[in-house]
ROLODREN-991439 format. One record per atom (N, C-alpha, C, O): residue number from 1; z, x negated, y; atom name. Coordinates in nm, 3 decimals. Layout:
! residues N
NUM / Z / X / Y / CA
...
//
This chain:
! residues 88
1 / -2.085 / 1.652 / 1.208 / N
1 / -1.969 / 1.607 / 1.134 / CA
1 / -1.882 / 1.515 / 1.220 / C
1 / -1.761 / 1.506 / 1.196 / O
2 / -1.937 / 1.445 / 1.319 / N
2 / -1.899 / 1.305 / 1.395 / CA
2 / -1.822 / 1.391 / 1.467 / C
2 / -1.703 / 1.363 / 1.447 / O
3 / -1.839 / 1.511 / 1.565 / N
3 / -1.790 / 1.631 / 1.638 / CA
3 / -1.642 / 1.648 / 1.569 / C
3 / -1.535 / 1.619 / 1.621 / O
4 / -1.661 / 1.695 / 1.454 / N
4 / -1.605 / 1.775 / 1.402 / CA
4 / -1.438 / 1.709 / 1.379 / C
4 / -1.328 / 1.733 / 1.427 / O
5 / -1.506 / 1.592 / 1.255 / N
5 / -1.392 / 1.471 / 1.243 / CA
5 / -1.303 / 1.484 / 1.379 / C
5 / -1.192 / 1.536 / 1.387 / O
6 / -1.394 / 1.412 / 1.505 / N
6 / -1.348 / 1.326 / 1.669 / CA
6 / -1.254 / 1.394 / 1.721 / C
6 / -1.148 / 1.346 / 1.762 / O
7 / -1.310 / 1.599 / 1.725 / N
7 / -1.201 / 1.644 / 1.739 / CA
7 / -1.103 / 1.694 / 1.684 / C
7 / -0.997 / 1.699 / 1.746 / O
8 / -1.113 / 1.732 / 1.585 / N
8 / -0.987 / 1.711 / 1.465 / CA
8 / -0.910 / 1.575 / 1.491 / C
8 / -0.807 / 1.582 / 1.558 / O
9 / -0.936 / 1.495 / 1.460 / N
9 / -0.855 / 1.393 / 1.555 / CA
9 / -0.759 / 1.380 / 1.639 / C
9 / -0.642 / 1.345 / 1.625 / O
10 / -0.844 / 1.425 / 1.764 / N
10 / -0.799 / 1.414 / 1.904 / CA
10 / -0.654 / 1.509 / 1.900 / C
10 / -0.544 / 1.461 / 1.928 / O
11 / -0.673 / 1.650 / 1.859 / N
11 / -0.594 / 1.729 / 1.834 / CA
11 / -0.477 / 1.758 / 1.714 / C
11 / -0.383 / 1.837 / 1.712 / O
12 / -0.528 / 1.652 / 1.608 / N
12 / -0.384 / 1.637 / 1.481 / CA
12 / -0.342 / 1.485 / 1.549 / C
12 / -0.292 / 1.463 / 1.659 / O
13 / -0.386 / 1.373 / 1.425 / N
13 / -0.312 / 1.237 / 1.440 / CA
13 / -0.267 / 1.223 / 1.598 / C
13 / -0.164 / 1.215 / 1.665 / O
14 / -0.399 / 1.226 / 1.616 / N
14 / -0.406 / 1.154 / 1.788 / CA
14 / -0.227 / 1.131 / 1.849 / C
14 / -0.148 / 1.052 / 1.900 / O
15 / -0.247 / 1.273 / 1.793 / N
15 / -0.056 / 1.301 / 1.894 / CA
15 / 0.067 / 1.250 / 1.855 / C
15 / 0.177 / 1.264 / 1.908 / O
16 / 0.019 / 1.163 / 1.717 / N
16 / 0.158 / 1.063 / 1.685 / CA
16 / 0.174 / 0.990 / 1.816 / C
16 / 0.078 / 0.988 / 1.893 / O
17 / 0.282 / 0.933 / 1.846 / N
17 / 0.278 / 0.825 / 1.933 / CA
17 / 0.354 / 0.702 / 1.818 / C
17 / 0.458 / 0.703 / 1.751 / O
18 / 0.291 / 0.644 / 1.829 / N
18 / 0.305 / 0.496 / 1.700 / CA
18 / 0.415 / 0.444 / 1.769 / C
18 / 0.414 / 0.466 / 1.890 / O
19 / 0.524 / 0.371 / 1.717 / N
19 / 0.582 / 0.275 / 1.765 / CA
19 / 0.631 / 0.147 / 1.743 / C
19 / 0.668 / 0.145 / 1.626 / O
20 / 0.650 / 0.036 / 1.797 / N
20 / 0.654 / -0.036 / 1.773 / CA
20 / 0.734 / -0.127 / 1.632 / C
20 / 0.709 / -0.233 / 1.576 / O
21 / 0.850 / -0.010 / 1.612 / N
21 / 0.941 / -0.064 / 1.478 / CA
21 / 1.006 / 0.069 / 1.436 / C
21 / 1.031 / 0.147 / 1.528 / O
22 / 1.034 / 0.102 / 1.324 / N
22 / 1.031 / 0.187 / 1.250 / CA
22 / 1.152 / 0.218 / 1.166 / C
22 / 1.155 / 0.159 / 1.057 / O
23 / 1.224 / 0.276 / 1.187 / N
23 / 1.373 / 0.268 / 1.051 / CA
23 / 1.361 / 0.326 / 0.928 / C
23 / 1.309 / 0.438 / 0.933 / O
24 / 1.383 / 0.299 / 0.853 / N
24 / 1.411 / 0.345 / 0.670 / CA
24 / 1.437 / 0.524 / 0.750 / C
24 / 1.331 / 0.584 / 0.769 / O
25 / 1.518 / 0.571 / 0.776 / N
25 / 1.512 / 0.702 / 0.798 / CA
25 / 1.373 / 0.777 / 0.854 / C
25 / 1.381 / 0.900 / 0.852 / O
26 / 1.250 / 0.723 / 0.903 / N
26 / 1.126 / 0.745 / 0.983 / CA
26 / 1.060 / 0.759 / 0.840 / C
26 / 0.949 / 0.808 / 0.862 / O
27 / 1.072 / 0.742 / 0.727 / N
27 / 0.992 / 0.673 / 0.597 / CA
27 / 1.023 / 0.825 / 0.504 / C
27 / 1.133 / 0.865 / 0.465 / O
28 / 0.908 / 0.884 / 0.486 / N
28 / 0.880 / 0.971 / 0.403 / CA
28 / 0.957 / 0.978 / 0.230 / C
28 / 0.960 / 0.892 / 0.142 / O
29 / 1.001 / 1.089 / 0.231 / N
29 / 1.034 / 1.107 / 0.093 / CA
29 / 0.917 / 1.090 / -0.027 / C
29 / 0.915 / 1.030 / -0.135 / O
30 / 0.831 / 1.166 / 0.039 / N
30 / 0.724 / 1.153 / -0.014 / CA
30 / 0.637 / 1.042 / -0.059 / C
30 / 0.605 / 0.987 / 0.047 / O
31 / 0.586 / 0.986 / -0.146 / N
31 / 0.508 / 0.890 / -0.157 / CA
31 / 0.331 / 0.930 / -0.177 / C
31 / 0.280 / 0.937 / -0.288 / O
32 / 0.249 / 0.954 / -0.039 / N
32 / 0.134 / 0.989 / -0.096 / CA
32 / 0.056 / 0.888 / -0.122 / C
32 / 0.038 / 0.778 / -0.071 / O
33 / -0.009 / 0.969 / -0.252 / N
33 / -0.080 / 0.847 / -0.326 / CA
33 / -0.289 / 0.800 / -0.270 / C
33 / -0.377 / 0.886 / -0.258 / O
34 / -0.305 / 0.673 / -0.252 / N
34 / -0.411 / 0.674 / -0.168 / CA
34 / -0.545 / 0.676 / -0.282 / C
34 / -0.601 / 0.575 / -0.326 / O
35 / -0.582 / 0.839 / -0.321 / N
35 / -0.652 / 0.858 / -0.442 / CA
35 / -0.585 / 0.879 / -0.582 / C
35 / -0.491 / 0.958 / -0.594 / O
36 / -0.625 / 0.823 / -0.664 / N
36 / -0.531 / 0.897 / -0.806 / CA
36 / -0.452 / 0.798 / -0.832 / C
36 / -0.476 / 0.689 / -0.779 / O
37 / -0.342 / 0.814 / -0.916 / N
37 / -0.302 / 0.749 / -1.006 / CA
37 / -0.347 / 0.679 / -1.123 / C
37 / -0.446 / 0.720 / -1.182 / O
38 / -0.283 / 0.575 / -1.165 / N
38 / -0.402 / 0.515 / -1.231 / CA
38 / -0.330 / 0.575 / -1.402 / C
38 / -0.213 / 0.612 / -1.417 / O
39 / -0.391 / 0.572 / -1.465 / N
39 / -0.372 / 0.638 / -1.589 / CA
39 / -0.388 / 0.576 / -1.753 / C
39 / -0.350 / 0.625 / -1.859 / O
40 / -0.452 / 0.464 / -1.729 / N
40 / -0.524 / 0.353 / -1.806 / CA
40 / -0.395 / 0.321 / -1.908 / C
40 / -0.286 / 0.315 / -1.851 / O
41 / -0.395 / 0.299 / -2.064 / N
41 / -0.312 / 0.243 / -2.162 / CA
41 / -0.244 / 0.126 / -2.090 / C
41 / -0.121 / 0.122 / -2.092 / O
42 / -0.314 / 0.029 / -2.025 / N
42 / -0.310 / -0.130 / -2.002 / CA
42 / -0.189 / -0.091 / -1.849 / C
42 / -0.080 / -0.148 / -1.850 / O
43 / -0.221 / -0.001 / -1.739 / N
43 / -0.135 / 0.031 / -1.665 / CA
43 / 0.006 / 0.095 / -1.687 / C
43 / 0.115 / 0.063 / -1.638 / O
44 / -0.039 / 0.227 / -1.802 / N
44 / 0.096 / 0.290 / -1.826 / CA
44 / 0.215 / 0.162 / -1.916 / C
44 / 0.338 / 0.164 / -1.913 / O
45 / 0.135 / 0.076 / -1.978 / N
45 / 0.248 / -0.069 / -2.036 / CA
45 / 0.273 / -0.141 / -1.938 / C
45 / 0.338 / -0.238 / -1.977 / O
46 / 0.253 / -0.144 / -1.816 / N
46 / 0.312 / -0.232 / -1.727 / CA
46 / 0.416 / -0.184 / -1.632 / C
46 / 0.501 / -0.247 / -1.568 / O
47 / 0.383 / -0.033 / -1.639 / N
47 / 0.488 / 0.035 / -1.585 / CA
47 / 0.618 / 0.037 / -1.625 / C
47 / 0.730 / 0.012 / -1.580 / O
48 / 0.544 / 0.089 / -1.765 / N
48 / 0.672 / 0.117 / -1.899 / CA
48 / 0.782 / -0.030 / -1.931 / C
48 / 0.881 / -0.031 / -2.005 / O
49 / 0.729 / -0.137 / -1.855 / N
49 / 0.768 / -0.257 / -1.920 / CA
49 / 0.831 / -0.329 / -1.717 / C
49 / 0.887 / -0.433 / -1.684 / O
50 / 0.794 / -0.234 / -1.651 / N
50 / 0.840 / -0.273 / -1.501 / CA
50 / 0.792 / -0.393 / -1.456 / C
50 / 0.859 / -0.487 / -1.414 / O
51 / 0.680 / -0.386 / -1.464 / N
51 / 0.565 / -0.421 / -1.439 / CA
51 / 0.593 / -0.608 / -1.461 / C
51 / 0.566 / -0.689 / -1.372 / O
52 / 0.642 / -0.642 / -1.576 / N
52 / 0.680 / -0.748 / -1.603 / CA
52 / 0.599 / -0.880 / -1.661 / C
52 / 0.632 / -0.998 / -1.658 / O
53 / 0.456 / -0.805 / -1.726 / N
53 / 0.385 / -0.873 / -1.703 / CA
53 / 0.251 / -0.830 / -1.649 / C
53 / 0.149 / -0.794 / -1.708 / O
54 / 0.276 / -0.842 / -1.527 / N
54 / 0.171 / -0.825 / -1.460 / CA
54 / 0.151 / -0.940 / -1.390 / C
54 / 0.245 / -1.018 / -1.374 / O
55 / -0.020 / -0.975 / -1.321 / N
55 / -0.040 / -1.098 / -1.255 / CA
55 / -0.099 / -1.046 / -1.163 / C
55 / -0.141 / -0.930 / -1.168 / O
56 / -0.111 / -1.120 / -1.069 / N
56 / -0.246 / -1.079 / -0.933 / CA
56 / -0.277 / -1.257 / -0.947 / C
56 / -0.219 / -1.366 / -0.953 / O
57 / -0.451 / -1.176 / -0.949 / N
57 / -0.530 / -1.301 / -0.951 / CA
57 / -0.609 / -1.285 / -0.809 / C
57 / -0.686 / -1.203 / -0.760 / O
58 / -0.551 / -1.403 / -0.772 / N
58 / -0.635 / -1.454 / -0.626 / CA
58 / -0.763 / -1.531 / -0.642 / C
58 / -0.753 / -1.650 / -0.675 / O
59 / -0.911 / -1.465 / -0.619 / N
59 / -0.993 / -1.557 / -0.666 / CA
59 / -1.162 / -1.541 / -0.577 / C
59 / -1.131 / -1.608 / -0.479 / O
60 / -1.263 / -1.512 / -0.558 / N
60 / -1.373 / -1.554 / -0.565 / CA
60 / -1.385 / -1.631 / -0.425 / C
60 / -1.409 / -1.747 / -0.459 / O
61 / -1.381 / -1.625 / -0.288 / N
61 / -1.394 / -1.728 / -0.173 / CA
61 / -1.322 / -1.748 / -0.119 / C
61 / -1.311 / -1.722 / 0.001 / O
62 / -1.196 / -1.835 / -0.236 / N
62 / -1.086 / -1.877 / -0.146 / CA
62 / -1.075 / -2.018 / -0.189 / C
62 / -1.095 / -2.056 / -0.305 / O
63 / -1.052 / -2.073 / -0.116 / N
63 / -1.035 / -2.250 / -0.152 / CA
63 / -0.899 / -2.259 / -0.293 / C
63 / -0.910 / -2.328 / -0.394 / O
64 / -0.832 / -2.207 / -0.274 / N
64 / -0.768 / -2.241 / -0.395 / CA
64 / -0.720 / -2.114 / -0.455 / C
64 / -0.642 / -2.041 / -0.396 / O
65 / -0.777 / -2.084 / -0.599 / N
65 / -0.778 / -1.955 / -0.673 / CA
65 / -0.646 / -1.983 / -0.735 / C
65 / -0.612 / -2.086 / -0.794 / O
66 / -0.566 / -1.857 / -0.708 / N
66 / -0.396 / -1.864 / -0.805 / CA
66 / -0.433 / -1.720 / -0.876 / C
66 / -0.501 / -1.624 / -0.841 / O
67 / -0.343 / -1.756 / -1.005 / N
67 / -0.262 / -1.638 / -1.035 / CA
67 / -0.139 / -1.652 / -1.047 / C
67 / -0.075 / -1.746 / -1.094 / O
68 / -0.096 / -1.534 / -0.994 / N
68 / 0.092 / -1.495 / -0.986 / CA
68 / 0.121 / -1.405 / -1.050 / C
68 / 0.069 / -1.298 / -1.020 / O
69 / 0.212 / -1.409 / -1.160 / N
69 / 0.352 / -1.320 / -1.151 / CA
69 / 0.424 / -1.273 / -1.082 / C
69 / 0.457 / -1.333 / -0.979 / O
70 / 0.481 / -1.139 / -1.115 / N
70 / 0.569 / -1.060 / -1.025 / CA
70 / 0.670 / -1.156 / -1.025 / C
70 / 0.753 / -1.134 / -0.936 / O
71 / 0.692 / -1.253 / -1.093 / N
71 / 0.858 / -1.314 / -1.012 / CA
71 / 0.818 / -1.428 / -0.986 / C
71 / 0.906 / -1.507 / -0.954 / O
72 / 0.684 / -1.476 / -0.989 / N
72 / 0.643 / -1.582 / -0.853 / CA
72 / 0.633 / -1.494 / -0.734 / C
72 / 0.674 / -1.532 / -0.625 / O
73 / 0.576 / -1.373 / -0.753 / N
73 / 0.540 / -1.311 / -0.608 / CA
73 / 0.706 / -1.308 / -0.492 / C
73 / 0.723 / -1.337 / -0.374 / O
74 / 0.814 / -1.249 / -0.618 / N
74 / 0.935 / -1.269 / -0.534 / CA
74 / 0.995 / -1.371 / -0.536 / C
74 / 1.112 / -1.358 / -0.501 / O
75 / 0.961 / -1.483 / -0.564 / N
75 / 1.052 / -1.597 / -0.520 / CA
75 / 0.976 / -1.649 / -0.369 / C
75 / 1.030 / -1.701 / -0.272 / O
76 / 0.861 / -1.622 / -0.388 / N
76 / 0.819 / -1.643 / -0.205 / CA
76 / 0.886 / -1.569 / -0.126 / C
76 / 0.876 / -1.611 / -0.010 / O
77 / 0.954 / -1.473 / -0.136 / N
77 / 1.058 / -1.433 / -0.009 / CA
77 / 1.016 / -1.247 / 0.018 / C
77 / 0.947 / -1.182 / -0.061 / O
78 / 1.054 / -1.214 / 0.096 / N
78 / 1.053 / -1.052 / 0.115 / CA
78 / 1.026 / -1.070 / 0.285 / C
78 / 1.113 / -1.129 / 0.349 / O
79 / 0.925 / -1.026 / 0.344 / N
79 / 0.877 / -0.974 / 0.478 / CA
79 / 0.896 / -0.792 / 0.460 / C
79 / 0.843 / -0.721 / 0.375 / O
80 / 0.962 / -0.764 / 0.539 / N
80 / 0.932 / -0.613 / 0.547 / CA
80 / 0.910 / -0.556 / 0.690 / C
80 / 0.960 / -0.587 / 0.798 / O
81 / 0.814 / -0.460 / 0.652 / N
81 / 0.746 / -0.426 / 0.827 / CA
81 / 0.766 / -0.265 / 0.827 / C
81 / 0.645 / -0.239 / 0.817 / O
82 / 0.820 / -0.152 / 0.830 / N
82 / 0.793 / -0.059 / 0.821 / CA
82 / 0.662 / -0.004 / 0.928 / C
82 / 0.653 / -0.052 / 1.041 / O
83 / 0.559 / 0.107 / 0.876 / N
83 / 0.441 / 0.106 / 0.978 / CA
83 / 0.413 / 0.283 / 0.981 / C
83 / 0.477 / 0.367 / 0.919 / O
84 / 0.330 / 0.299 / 1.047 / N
84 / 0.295 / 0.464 / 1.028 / CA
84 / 0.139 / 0.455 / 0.978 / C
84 / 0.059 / 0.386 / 1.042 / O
85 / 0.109 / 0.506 / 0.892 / N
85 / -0.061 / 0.432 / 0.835 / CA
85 / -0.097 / 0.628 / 0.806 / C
85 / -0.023 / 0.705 / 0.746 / O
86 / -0.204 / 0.655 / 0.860 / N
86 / -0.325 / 0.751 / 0.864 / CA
86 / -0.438 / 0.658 / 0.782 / C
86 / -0.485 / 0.548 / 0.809 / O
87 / -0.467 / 0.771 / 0.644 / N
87 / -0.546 / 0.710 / 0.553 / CA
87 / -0.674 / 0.838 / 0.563 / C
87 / -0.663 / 0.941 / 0.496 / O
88 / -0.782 / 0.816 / 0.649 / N
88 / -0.826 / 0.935 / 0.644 / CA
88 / -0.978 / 0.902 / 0.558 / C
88 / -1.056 / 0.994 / 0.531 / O
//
């Protein structure tokens, strides 16, 4: 299998050449999804509601446990990196 994967590899991805910065035009129409969609009552209302109340909880070995809101998350600011990511 280790064979098999290594050269499959060598001979698909391998031959991207990655680069260092990336433009909005390099960026797929496509959005593939990494596994399923999530489907859950509790998800499809956060969608349906633009994801307005939603939190991310920061928590088990971190010195100081937060939870955030989506409009705490954007008042910390916007970093954007465009990247080329192989999810294999």
């Amino acid at each position: 299998e280790a064979t098999i994967n290594g050269t499959l590899w060598l001979n698909t991805i391998n031959k991207f050449k990655p680069k260092l910065y990336y433009k909005k035009k390099d960026i797929s129409p496509y959005f593939w999804v990494n596994g399923k969609m999530p489907v859950s009552e509790k998800w499809q209302k956060l969608a349906a509601d633009k994801f307005i109340d939603f939190k991310l909880s920061v928590g088990g070995l971190v010195k100081n446990p937060v939870e955030l809101s989506l409009e705490e998350l954007r008042k910390m600011g916007l970093e954007q990196n465009i990247t080329m990511h192989h999810c294999i």
